[in-house]
N, C-alpha and C positions, 0 to 999 in steps of 0.2 A: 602477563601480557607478552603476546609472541613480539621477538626481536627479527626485523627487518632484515633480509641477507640477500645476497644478489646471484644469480645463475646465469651465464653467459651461453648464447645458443648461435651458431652461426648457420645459417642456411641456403642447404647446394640444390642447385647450381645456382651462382649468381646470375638474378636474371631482375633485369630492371621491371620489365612490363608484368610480371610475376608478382614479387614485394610490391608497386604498385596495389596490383589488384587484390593483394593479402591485406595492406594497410588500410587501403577504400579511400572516399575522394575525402580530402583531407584530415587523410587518419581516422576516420569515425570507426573504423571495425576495430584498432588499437584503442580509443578513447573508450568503447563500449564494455571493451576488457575491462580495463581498467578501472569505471566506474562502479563494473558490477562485482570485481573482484578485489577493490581496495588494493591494489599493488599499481607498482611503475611499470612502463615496459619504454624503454631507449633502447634507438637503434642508427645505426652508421648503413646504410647499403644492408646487407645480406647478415653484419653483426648485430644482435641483441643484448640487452640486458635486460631480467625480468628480475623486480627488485620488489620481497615482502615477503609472505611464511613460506617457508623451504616449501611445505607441503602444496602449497598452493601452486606456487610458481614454476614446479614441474611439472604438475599436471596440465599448466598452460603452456609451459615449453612444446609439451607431447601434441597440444593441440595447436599451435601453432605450425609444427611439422604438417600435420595433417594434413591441415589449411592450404598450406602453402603447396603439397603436392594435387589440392584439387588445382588450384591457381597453374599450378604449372600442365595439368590435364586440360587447360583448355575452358574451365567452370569459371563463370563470371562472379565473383563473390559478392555478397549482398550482406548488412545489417541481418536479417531472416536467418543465413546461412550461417551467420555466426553464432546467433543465441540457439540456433540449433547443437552446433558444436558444442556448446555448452551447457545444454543439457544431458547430451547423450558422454560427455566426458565423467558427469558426476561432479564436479569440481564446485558447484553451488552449493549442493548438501555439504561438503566440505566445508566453504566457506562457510555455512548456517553452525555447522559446530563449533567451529573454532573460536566465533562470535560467540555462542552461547559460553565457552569456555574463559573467555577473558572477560567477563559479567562486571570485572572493579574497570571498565574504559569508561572513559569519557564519553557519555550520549548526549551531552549537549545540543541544541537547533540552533545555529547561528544563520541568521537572515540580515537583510543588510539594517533592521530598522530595531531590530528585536534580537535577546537572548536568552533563552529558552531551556532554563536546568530542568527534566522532567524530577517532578518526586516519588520518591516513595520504589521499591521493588519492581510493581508490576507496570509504572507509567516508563521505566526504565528499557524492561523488559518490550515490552509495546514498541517503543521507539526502535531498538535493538531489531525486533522483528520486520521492523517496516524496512527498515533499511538492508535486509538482508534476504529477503523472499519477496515474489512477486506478487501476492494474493496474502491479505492478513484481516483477520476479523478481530475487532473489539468490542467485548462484549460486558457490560454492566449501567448500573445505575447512575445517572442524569450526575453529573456537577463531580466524574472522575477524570472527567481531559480527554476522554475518547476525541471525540471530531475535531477539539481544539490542536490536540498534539498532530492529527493526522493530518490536517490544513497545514500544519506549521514545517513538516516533512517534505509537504506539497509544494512548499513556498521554496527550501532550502533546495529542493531539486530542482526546482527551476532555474532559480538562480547561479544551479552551477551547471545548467546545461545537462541536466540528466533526462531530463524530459523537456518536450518542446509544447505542450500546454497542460492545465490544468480543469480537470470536470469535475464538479461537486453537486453531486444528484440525491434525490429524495423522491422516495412513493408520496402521490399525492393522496392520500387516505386522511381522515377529519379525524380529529381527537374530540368528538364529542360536536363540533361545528359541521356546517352542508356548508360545501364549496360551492353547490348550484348558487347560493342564495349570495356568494359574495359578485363583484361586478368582476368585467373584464376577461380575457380570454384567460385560455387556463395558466399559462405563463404567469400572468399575473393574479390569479388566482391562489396559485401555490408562493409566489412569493413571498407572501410573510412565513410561508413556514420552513423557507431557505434564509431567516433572517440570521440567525447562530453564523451559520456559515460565512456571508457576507461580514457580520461583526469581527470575523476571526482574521479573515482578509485583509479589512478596513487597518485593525489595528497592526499587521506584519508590514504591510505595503504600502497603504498610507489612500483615503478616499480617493485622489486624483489619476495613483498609479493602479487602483482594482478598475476604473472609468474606464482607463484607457486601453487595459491589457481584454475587459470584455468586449470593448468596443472591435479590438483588433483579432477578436475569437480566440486572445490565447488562454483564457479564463473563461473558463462554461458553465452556467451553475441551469439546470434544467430539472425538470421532473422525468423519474425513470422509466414514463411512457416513453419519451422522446428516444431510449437507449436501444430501442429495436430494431433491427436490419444494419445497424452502425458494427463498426469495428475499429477498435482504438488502439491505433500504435501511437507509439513513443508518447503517454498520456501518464500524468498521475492523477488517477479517477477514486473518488468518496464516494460512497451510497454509506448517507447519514439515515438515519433512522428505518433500519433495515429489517427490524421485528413487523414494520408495517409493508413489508412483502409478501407476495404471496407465491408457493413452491416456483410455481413456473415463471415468476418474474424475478425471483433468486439465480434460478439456472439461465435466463437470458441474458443476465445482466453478467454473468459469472462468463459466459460462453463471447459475451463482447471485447474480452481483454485480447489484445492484440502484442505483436512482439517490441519489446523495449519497455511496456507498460507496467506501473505499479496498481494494484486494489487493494483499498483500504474499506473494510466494510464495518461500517459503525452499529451497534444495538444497544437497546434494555429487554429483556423477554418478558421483565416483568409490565411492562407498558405497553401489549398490544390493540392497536384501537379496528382492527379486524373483526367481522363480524363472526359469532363464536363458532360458528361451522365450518370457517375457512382456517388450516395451520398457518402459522408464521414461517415463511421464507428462511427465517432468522433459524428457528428450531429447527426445522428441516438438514440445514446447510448442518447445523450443530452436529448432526445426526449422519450424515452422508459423507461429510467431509475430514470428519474430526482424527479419524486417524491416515490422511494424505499429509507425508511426511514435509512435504512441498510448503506446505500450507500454514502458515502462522493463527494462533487463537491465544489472544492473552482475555482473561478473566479478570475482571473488575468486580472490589466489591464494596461495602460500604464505607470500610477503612481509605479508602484511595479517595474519597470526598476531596474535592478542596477551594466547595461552595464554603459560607455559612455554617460555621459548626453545629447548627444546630440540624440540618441537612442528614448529615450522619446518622444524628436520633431519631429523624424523620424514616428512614430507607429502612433500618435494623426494625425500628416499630412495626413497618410494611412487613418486612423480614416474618418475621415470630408471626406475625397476625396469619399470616398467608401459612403456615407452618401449621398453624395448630388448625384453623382450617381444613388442612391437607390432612391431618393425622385424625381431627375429627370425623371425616367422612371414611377415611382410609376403617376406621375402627365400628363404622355404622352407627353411629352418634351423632345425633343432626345437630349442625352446629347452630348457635344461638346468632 
């Protein structure tokens, strides 16, 4: 585990309306650092202190110089302008490693209602990525903590003011039922099949405060029609059941993430309820994205179960079945 250290940075010319407009209106462009880079930053006037991994906190030293010389050119600095800075610094991928490198931390979810040890390698691993890239897919079979952990993420950043709401979306596609034939606009339509979601809320936050937070729009649970022409900043946004996508409503919904926002896209590929001619969204992304260094994909698989043990024997049965299946046709042997 990297040991905390401090680098002092003082910045000329001392100019009020300058540091001002580097800090932003109260401090949000230092706070944004901060949250996305896990470090301190204290400051007196024109003195700094940038407190966390050496590596880290020069490179935000360097970017803070920057900054501060557009500030002093006259540039109105902006939240935009910042997480620009910080991507073009590199200083994220940095942070993604370093994170990956200190693997024994503490990834706990502490929410004010609940405490949240994920199990197991990959539920670890998952949390780890969510919190450290802006775009993260989960991908395996039903009863591994995919959408529960990624709510629970959703919940913890709100909480500390990392995001100012939360959207948790779902393609309206049947698993076997016609949505024509249920009542009610589509809203309510799709509603029971955003009920996981809501349960996962329910239990972090408690019935009366999910009520009030959707009532106030700061909680948005919608179907991924409603995601089109929208642009989501400062948002942590779920698309749960994301195998039941399709190409082009993967890449809209991908193309809606706006700046300060987290995505967390949840699947099974073994679950698609898509009609056979159309690909899964899910596979697609798998395909398109998978080596965008940016981009988080933790792998779920039947071991990470932590339904019902017998869940486990249920998925591995699926497993093999589908396997030999695959191997039977693959060899021109029609399967039985």
């Amino acid at each position: 585990m990297n040991t905390a250290q401090t680098l002092r940075l003082t910045l000329e010319p001392d100019n009020i309306e300058h540091l001002a407009n580097l800090c932003g209106q109260l401090d949000e462009h230092i706070k944004l650092i901060e949250q996305r880079l896990h470090i301190e930053i204290r400051n007196r006037g024109n003195h700094f202190q940038l407190i966390g991994d050496l590596e880290i906190v020069r490179v935000v030293a360097e970017m803070l110089q920057n900054l501060y010389k557009e500030a002093g050119a006259g540039v109105q600095l902006t939240p935009e302008a910042v997480h620009l800075q910080l991507q073009q610094s590199g200083v994220e991928l940095l942070q993604n490693r370093i994170d990956q490198g200190s693997a024994g931390g503490d990834v706990s979810i502490r929410t004010k209602k609940v405490h949240i040890r994920p199990r197991g390698e990959n539920q670890q691993q998952y949390v780890r990525a969510i919190r450290s890239r802006d775009v993260n897919f989960g991908i395996g079979p039903a009863g591994t903590g995919k959408t529960y952990l990624a709510v629970a993420c959703a919940v913890e950043a709100l909480e500390r003011e990392e995001v100012s709401r939360i959207l948790l979306v779902r393609p309206a596609v049947e698993a076997g039922e016609k949505l024509g034939f249920l009542p009610g606009d589509l809203a309510q339509k799709v509603d029971p099949y955003l009920r996981p979601l809501y349960d996962a809320l329910y239990e972090m936050l408690g019935f009366e405060r999910v009520t009030k937070l959707i009532e106030r729009n700061i909680i948005e649970v919608a179907p991924l029609a409603y995601m089109r022409g929208r642009t989501l900043n400062g948002s942590f946004v779920i698309l749960d059941e994301s195998q039941n996508t399709t190409r082009e409503q993967m890449k809209m919904f991908l193309t809606r993430i706006g700046f300060g926002s987290t995505a967390v896209i949840t699947g099974d590929i073994t679950q698609v309820d898509l009609p056979k001619h159309i690909q899964s969204g899910l596979r697609h992304a798998m395909e398109v994205l998978g080596d965008v260094e940016e981009i988080g994909f933790t792998h779920f698989s039947a071991k990470d179960v932590v339904r019902h043990p017998l869940v486990q024997h249920i998925v591995r049965a699926y497993e093999r079945y589908e396997l030999e299946q695959a191997n039977a046709s693959a060899s021109g042997v029609h399967p039985s």
